[in-house]
Each structure stands twice: as structure tokens, then as C-alpha cells.
C-alpha positions in Angstrom: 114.2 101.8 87.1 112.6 104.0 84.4 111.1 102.4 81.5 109.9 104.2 78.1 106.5 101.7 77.4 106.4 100.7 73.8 102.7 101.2 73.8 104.0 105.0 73.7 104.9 104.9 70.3 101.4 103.4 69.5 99.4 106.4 71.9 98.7 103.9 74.8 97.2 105.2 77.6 100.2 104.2 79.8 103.6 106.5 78.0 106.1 104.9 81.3 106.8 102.8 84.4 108.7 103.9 87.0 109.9 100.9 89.5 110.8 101.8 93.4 111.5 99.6 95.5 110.7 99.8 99.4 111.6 97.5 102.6 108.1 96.6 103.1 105.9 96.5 100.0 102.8 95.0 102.5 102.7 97.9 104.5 102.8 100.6 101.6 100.5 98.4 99.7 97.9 98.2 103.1 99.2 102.6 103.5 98.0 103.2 99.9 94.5 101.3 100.6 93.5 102.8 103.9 94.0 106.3 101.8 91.7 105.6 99.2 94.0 104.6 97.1 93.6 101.6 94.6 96.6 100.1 94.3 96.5 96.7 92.1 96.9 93.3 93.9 100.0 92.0 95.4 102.3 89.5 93.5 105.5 87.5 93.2 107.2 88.1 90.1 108.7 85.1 88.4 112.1 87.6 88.6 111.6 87.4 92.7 110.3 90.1 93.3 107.0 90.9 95.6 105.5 93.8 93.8 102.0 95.4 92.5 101.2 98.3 90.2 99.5 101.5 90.9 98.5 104.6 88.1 99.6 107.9 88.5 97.0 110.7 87.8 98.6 111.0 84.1 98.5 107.5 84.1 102.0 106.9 84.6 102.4 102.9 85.8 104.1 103.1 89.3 105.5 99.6 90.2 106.7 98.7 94.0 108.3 96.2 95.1 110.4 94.6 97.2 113.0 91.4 97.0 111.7 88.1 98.2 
């Protein structure tokens, strides 16, 4: 899913979000970590999904997740 952030129009730091979606979002969360990464915490969406956010370096909004 691609998504065109509203905050765009206003110059917001974040211009989009870009959902994937993975078999295992615990072990690409945990991947991302051990890397150095900083992805944000792990959550269950009230849309059922287990999910968490992580920037870009042009601070694009990546979300992952996964069906619960």
C-alpha cells in the first residue's frame, strides 16, 4: 500500500508511507535492531494487524506488518 501523507501538502517532514507486509514481522523487526537499525516498537493495530514504523533516510514512513 502507498499512501500520499496529508501532512505533504502542509511541508511535513514525512511526504509518504509505504506499507509491506512480511510472514514474520518479529524477526524483521529483531533483523532491523541487531543492524543498528531503530525501528519503532511493535504493535497490534486495532485493523489486526501486528506492525511498527521505521523512517527512511528521506524520511519516508516504512510500515511492516503482518496479519494477526
Amino acid at each position: 500500500m502507498l499512501e500520499k501523507s496529508a501532512a505533504m501538502d502542509t511541508g511535513a517532514q514525512v511526504p509518504s508511507r509505504l506499507y509491506l507486509y512480511t510472514d514474520d514481522v518479529r524477526q524483521l523487526h529483531h533483523y532491523l535492531q541487531a543492524r543498528g537499525y531503530a525501528p519503532g516498537a511493535l504493535g497490534v493495530a486495532d485493523y489486526g494487524m501486528e506492525e511498527f514504523d521505521i523512517l527512511d533516510p528521506e524520511g519516508h514512513r516504512l510500515s511492516i506488518g503482518e496479519k494477526t
